[in-house]
BAFI-3210 file (N, C-alpha, C; in Angstrom, 3 decimals, decimal comma, padded with zeros to 6 digits):
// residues 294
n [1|2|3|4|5|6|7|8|9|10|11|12|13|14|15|16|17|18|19|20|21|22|23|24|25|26|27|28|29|30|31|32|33|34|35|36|37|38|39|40|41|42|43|44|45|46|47|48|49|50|51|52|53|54|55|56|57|58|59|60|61|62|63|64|65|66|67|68|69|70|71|72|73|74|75|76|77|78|79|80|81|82|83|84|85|86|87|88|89|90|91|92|93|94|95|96|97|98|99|100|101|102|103|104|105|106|107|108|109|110|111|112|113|114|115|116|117|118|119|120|121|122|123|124|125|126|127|128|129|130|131|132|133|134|135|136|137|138|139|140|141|142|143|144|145|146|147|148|149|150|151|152|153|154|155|156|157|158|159|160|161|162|163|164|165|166|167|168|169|170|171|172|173|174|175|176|177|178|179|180|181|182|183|184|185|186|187|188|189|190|191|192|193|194|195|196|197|198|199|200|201|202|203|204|205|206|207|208|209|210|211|212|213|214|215|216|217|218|219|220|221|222|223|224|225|226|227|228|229|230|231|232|233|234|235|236|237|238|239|240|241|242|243|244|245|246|247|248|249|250|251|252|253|254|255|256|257|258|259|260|261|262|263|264|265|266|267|268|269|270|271|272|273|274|275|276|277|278|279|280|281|282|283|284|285|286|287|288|289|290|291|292|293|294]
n.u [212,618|210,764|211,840|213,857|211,844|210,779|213,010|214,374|211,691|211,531|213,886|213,480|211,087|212,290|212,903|212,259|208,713|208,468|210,177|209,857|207,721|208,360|208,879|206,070|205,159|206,839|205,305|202,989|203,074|204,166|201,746|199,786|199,799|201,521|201,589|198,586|196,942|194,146|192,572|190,413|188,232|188,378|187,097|184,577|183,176|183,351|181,512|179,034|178,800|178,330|176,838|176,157|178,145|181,407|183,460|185,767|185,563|185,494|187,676|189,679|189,088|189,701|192,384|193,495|192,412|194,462|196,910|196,664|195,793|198,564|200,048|198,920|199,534|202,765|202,628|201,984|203,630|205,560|204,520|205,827|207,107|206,792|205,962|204,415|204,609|204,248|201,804|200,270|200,991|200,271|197,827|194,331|191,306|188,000|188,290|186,280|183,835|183,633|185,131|182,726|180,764|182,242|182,187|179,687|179,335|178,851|179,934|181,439|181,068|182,376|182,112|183,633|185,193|186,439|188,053|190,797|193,183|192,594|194,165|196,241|194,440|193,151|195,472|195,992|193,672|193,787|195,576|194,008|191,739|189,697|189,189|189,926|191,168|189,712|190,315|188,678|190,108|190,929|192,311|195,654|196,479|199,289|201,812|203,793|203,379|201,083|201,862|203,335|201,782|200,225|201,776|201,959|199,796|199,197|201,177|200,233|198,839|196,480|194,000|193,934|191,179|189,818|188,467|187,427|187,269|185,604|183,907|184,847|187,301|186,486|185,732|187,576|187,023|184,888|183,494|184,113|184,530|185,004|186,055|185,163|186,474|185,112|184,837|182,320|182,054|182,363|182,438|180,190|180,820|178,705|176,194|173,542|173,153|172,930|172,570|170,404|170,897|169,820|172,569|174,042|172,463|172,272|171,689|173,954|175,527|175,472|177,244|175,460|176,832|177,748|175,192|174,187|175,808|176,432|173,177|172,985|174,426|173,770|175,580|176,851|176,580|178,876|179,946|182,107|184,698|187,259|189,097|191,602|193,447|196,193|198,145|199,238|198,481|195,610|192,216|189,773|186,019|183,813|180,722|177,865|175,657|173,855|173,087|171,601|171,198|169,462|166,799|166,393|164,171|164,742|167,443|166,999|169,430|171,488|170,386|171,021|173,900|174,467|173,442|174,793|177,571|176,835|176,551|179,527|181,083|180,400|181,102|183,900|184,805|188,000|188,839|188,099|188,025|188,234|189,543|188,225|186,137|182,887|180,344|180,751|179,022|175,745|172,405|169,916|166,686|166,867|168,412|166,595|164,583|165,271|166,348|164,298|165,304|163,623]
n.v [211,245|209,923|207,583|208,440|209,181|206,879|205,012|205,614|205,436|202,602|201,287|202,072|200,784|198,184|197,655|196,550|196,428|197,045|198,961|200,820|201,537|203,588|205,973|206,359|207,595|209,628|210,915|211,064|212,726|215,255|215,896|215,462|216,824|219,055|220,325|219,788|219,255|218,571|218,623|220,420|219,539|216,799|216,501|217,781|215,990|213,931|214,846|215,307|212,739|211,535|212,456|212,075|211,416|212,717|215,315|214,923|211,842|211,759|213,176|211,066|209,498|210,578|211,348|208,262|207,582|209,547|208,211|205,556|206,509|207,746|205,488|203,839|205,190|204,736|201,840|201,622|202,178|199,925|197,693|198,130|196,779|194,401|190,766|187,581|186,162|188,362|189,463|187,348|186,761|189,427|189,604|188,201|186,690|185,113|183,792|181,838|182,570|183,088|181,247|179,495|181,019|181,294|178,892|178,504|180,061|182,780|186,188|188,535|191,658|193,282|195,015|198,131|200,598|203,441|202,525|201,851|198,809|199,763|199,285|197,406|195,213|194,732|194,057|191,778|190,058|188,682|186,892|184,612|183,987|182,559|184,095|186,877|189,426|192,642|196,328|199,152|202,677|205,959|207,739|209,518|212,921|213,896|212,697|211,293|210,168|208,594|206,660|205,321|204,283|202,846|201,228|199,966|198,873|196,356|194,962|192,031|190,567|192,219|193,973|196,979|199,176|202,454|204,925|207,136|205,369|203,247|201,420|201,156|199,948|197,841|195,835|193,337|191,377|190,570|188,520|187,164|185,232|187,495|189,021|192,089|195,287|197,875|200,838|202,711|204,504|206,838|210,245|211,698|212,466|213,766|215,981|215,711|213,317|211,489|209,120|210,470|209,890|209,748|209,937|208,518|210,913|212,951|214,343|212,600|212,274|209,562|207,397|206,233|203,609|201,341|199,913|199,514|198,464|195,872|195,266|194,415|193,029|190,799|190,175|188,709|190,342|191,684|193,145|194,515|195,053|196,171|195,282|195,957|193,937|194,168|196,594|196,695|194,538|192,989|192,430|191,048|191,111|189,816|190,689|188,658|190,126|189,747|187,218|187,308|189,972|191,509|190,745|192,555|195,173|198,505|200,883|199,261|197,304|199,781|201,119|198,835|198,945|201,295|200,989|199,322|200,439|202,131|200,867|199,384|201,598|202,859|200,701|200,489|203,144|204,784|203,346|204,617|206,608|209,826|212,046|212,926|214,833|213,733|214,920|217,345|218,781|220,078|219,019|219,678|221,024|220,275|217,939|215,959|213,665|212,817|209,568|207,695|205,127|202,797]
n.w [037,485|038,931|039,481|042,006|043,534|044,081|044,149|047,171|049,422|048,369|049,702|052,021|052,844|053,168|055,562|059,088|060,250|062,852|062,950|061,321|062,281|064,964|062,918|062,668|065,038|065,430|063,439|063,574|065,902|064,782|062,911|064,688|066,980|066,375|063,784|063,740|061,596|059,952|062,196|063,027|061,382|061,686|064,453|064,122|062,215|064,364|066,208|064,781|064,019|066,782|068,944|071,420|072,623|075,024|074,889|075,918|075,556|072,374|071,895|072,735|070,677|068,500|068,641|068,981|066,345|064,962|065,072|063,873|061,628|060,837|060,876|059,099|056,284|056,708|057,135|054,789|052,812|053,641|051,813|049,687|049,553|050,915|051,159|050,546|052,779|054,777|054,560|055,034|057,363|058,964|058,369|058,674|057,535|056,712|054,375|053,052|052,829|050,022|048,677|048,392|046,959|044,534|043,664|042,887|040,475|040,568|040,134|041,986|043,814|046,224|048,879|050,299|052,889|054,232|055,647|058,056|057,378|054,475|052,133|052,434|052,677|050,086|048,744|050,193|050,021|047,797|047,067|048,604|047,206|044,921|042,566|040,467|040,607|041,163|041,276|041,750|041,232|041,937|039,770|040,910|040,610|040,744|038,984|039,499|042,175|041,062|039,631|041,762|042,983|041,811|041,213|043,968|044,469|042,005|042,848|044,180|041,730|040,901|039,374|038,190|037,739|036,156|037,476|036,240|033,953|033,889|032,625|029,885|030,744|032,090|030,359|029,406|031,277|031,709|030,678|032,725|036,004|038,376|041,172|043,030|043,608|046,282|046,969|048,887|049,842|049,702|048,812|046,092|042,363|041,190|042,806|042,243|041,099|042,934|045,915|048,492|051,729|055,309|057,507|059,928|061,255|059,643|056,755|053,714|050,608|048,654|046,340|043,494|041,615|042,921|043,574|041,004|039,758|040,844|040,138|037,341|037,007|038,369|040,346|043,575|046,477|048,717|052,023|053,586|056,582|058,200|061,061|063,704|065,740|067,137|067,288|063,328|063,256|061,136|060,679|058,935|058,189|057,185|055,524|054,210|052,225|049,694|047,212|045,076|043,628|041,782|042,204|044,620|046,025|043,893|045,860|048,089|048,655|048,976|051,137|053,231|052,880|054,206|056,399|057,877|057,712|059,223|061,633|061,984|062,023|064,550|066,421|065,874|066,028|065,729|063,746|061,140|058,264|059,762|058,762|056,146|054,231|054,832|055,131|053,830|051,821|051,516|051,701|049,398|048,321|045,034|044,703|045,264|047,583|050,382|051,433|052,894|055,350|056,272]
ca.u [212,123|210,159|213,108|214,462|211,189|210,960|214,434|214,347|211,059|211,395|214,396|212,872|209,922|212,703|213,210|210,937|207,864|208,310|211,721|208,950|206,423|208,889|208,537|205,355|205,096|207,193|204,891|201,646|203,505|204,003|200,347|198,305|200,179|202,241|200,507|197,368|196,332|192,472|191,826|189,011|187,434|187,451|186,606|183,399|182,848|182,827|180,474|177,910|178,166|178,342|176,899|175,873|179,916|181,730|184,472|186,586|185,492|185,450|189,577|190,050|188,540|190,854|194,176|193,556|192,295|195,519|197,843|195,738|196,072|199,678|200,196|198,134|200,562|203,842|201,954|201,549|205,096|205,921|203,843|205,731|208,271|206,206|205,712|203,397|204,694|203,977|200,367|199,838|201,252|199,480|196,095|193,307|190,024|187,140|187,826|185,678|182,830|184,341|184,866|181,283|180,653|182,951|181,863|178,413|179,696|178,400|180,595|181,350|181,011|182,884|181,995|184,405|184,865|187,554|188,588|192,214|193,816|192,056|194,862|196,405|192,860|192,933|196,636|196,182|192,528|193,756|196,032|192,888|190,261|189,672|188,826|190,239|190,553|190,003|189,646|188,601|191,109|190,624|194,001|196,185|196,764|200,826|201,817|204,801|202,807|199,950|202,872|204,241|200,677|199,837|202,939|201,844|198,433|198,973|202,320|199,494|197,746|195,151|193,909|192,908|190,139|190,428|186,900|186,887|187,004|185,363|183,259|186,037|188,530|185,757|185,531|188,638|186,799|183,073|182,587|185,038|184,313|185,536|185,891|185,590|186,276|184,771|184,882|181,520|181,484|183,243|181,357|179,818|181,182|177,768|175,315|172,289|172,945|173,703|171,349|170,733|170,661|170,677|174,272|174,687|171,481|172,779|172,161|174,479|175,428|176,036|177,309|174,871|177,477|177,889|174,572|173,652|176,469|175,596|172,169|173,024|175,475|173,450|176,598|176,737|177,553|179,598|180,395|183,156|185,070|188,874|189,377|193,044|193,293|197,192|199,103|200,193|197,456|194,019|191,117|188,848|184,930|183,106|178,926|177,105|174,847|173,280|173,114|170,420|170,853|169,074|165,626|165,482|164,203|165,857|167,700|167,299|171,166|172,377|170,455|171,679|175,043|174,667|173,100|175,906|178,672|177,028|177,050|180,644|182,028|179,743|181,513|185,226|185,129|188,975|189,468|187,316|188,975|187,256|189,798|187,537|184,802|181,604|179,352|180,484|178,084|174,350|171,473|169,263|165,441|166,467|168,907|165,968|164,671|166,302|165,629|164,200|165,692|163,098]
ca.v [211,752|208,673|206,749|209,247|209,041|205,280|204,482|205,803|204,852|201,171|200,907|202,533|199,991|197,157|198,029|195,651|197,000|197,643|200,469|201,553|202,200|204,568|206,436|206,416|207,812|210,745|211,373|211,384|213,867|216,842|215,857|215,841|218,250|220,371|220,936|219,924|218,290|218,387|218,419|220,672|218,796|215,517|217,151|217,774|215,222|213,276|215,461|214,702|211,071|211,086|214,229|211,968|211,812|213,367|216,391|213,771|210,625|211,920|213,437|210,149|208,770|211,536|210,676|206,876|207,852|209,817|207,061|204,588|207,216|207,965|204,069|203,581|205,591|204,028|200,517|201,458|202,354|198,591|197,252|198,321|195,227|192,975|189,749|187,129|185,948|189,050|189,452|186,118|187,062|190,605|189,781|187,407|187,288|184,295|183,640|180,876|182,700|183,460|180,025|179,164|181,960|181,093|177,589|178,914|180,456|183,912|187,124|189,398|192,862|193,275|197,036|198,542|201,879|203,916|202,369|201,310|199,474|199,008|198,816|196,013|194,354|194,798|193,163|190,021|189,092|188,488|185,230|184,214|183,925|181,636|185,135|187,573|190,305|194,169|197,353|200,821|203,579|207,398|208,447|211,244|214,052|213,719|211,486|210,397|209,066|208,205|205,351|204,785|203,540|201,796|199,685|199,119|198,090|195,936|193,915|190,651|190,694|192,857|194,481|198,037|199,857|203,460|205,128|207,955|205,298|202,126|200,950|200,390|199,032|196,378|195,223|192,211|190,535|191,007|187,085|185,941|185,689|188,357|190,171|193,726|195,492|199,261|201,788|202,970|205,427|208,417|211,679|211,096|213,732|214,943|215,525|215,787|211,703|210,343|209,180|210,991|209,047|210,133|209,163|209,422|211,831|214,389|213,638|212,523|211,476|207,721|207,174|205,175|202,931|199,752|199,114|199,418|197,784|194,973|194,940|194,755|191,709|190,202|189,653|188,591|191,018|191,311|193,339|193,839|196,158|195,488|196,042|195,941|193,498|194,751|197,212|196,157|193,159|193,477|191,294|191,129|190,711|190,064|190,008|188,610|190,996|189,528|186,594|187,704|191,783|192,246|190,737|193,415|196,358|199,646|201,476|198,061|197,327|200,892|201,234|198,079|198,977|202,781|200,502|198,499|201,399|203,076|199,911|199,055|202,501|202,793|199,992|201,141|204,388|205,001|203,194|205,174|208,239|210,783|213,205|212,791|215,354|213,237|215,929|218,969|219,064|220,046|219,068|221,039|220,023|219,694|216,880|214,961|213,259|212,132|208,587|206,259|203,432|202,044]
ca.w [038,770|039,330|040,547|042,511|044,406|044,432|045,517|048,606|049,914|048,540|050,454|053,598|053,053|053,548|057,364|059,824|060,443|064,203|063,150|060,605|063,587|065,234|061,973|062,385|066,315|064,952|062,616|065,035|067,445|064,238|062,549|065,368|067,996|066,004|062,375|064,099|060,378|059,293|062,852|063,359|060,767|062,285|065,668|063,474|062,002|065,288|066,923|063,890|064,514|068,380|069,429|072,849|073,611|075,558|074,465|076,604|074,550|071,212|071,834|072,818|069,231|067,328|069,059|067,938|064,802|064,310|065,334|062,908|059,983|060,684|060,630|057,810|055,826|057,012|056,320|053,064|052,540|053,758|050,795|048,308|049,353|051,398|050,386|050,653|054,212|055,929|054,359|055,822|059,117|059,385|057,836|058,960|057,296|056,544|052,651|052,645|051,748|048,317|047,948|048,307|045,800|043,286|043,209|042,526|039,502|041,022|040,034|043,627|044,648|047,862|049,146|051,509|053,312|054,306|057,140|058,099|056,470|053,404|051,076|052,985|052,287|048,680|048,551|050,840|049,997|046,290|047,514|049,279|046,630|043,823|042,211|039,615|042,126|040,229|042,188|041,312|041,819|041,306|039,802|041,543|040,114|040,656|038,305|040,456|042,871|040,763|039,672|042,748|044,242|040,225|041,213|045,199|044,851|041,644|043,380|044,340|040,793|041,343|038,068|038,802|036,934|036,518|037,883|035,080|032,740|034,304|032,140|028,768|031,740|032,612|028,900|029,640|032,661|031,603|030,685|033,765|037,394|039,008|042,646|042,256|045,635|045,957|048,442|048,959|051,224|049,242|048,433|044,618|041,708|040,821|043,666|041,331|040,606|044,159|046,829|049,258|053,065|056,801|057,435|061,692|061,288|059,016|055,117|053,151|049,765|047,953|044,852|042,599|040,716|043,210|043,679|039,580|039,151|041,262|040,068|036,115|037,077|039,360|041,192|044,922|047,121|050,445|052,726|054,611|057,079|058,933|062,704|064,555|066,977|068,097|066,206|062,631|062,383|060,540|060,523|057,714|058,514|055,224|055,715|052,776|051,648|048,935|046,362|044,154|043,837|040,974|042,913|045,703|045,004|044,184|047,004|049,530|048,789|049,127|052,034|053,752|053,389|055,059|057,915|057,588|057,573|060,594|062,896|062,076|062,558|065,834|066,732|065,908|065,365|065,617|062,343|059,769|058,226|060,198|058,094|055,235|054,886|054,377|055,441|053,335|050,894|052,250|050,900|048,256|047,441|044,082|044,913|045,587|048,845|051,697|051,699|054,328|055,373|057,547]
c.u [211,400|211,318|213,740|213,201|211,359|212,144|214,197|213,555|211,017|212,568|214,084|211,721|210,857|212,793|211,764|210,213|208,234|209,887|210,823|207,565|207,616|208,752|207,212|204,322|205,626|205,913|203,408|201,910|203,433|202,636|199,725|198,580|200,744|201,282|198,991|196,441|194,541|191,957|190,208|187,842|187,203|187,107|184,950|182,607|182,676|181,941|179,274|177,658|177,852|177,915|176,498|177,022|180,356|182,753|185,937|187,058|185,767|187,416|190,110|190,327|189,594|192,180|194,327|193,225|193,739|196,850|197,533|196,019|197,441|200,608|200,017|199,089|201,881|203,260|202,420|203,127|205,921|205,438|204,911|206,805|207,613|205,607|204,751|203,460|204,107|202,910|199,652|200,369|200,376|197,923|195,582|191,579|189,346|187,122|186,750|184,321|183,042|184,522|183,497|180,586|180,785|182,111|179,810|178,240|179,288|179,665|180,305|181,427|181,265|182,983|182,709|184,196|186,106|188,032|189,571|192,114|193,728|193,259|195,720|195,672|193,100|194,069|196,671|195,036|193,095|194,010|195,141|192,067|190,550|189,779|189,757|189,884|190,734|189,639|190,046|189,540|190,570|192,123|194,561|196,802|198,708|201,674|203,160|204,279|201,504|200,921|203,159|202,955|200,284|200,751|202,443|200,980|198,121|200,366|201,746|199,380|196,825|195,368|193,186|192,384|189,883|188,793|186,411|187,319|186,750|185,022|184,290|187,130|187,985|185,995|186,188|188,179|185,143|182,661|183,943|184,600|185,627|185,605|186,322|185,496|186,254|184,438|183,785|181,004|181,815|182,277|181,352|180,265|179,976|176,607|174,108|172,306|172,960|171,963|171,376|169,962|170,779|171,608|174,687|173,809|172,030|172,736|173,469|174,606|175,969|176,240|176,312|175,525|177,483|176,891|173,897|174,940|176,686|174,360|172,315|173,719|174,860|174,156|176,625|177,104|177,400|179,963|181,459|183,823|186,287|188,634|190,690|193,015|194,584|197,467|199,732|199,448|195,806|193,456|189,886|187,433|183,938|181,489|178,505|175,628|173,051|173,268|172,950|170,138|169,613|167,363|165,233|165,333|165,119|166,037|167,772|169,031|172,234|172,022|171,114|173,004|174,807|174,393|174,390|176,941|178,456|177,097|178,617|181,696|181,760|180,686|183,466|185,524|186,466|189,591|188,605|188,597|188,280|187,899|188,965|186,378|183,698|181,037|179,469|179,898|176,589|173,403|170,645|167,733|165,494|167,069|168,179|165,498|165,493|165,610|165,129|164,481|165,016|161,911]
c.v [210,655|207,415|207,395|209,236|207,764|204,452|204,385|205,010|203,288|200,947|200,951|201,460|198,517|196,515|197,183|197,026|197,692|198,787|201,105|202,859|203,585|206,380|207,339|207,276|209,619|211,435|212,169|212,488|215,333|216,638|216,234|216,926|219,311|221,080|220,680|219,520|218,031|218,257|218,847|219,998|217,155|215,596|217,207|217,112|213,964|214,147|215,706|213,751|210,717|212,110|213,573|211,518|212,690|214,440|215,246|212,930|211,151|212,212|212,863|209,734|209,535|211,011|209,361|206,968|208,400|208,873|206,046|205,074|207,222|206,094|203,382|204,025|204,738|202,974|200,557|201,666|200,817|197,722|197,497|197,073|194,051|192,421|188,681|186,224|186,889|189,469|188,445|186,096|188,227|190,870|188,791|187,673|185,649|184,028|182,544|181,261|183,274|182,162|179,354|179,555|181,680|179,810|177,496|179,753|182,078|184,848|187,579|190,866|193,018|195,315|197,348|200,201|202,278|204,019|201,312|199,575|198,234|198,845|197,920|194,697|194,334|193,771|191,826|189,486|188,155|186,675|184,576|183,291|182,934|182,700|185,685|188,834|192,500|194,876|198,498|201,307|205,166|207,712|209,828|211,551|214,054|212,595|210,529|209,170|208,406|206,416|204,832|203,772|202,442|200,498|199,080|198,534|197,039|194,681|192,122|190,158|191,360|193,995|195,774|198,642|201,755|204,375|206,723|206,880|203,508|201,016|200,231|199,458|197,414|195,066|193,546|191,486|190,303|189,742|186,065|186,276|185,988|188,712|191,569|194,839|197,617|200,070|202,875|204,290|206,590|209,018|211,541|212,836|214,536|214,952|215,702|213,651|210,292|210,491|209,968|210,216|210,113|209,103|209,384|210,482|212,831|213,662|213,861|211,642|209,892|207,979|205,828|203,938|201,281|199,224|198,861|198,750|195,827|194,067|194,209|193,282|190,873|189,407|189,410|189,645|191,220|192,601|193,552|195,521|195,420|196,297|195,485|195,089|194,325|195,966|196,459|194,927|193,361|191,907|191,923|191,008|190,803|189,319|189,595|189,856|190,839|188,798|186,791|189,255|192,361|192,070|191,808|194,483|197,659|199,794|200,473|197,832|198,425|200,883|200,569|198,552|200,746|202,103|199,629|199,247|201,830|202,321|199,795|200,637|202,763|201,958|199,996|202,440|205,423|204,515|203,675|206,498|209,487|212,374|213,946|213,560|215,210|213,920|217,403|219,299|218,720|219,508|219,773|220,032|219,485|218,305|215,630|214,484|212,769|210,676|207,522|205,287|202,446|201,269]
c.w [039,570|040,592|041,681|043,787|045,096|045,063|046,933|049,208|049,916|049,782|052,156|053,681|053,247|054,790|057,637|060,285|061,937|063,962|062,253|061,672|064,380|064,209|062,197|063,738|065,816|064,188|063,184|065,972|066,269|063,412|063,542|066,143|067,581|064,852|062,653|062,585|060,011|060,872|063,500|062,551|060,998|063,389|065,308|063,128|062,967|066,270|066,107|063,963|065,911|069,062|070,911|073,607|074,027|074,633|074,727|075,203|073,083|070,959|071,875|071,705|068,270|067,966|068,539|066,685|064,165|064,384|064,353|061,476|059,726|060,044|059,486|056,989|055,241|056,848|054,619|051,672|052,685|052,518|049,824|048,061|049,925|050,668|050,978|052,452|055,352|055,583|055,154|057,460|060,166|059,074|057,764|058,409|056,952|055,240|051,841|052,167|050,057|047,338|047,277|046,769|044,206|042,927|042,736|041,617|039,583|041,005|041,594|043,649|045,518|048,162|050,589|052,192|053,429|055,583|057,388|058,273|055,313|052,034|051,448|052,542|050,916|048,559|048,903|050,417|048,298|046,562|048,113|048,704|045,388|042,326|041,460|040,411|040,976|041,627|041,380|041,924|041,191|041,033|040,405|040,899|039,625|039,794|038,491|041,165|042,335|040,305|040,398|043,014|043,249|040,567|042,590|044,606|043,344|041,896|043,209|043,335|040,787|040,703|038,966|037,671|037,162|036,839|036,899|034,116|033,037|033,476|031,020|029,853|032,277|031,757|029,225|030,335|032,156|031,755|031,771|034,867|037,797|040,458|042,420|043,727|045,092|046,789|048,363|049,670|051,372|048,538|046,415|043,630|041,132|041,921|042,955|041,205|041,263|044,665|047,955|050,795|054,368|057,199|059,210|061,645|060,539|057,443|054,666|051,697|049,589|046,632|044,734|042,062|041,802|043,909|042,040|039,055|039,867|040,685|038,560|036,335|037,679|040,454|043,096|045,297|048,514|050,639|053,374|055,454|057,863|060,058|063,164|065,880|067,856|066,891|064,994|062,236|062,202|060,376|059,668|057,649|057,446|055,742|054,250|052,445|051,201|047,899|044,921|044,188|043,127|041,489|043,599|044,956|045,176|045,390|047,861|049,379|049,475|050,632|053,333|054,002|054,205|056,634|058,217|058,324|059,253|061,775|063,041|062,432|064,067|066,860|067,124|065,160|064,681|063,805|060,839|059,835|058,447|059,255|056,521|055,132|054,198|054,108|054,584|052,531|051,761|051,457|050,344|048,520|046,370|044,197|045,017|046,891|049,503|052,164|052,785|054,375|055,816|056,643]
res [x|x|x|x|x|x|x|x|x|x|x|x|x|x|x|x|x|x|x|x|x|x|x|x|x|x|x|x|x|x|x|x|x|x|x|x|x|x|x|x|x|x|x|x|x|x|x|x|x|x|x|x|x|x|x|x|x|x|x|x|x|x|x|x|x|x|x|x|x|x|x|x|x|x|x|x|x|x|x|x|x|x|x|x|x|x|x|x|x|x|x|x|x|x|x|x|x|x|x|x|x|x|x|x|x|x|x|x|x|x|x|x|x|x|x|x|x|x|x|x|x|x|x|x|x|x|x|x|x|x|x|x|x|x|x|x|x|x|x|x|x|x|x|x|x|x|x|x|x|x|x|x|x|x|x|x|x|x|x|x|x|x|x|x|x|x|x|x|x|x|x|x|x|x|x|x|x|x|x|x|x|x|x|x|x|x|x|x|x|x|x|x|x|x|x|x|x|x|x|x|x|x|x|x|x|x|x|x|x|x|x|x|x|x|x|x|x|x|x|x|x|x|x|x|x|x|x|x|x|x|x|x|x|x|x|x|x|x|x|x|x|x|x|x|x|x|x|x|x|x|x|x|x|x|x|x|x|x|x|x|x|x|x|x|x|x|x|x|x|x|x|x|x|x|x|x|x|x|x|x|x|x|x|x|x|x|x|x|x|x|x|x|x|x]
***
């Protein structure tokens, strides 16, 4: 059954990107106008982050958002053949601070978000880096496509670590420098163990794990977020963070990056996955405080 999936799509991922984008126009017209797709929920979720936009502006922000997601997709379908020419044609980013890094014998933490198109990012930074490039994955459920994506996103080299079972998956890398890239910005499986932040004024949770895992390593860590200059090309913007994690004190890391997250989406709001619902879990007292960032 596996093949039967995989055929097809690899071959459909042979086609140039721009007969792919057509694809991908189709796809935007029965998501957003016909099946109308998670929309009241990112309707929502941009009127929690922007409540001083317009009805206007914000419909604006969802129509590019859905063009971006639909894209995102069909991208990701191109991966499963592209090769190291068209990584280097479609993706621009600053690797030189990695170099720096490396040569400072300093393990990395690179914390991302879920904003287009991060599995692009994962694939091209690898050829980049001096680095041993791992990334967490949550496995899906389907175990078709839990293969299909095992084969995209490990095409570069790029060892993935399975996030119900991180810790034994680490074991192989523990005494090598590494880059360990981790998407920060997804709702945590127990809310009793997360932090809890104002996220765009409305709490929300953090998972604990990549700043204690940071701290424990005393690994550098970066930053980073991708923005679209045209259709089809990503740019990579990697902040340093932090050298020395295990110095600051608790919570300064986590918080940084929420300040972090909410400038850069502020900034391009169209490319976060507004389908995503940050916000659906409320806060409790027992959960703990709502921490200050200030």
């Amino acid at each position: 059954m596996y093949y039967i999936v995989f055929g097809p799509l690899y071959l459909l991922s042979l086609l140039p990107i721009r007969v792919l984008y057509v694809f991908s126009d189709f796809a935007y017209l029965i998501i957003y106008h016909i099946l109308g797709y998670r929309k009241k929920i990112v309707l929502q979720n941009l009127s929690i982050a922007f409540p001083e936009k317009s009805e206007k502006e914000k419909l604006r922000i969802a129509k590019q958002f859905y063009r971006n997601f639909t894209d995102n997709f069909i991208e990701t379908i191109k991966f499963l053949s592209a090769g190291d020419r068209y990584f280097k044609k479609h993706f621009n980013c600053n690797p030189e601070i990695f170099d720096t890094l490396y040569a400072q014998g300093k393990k990395c933490h690179v914390l991302l978000a879920h904003n287009f198109n991060w599995e692009l990012g994962n694939l091209a930074i690898t050829s980049l880096t001096p680095y041993q490039m791992l990334t967490v994955y949550m496995p899906i459920q389907n175990r078709i496509f839990d293969r299909l994506f095992k084969y995209m996103r490990t095409r570069t080299g790029v060892k993935l670590l399975s996030a119900h079972n991180m810790r034994n998956d680490m074991i192989p890398y523990r005494n090598q420098q590494y880059l360990i890239a981790l998407v920060a910005d997804q709702n945590p499986g127990n809310l009793r163990f997360a932090w809890w932040f104002n996220f765009f004024n409305r709490p929300a949770p953090f998972v604990k794990g990549p700043e204690k895992g940071a701290r424990s390593n005393n690994s550098a860590v970066v930053f980073c977020y991708f923005t679209k200059p045209k259709r089809g090309y990503y740019e990579a913007h990697f902040t340093l963070a932090t050298t020395d994690p295990a110095s600051l004190p608790e919570l300064e890391l986590t918080k940084r990056y929420v300040t972090y997250l909410e400038k850069v989406i502020s900034d391009r709001p169209d490319m976060w996955l507004w389908s995503h619902r940050r916000w659906k879990h409320e806060w409790k007292p027992e959960y703990g405080k709502v921490i200050d960032r200030e």
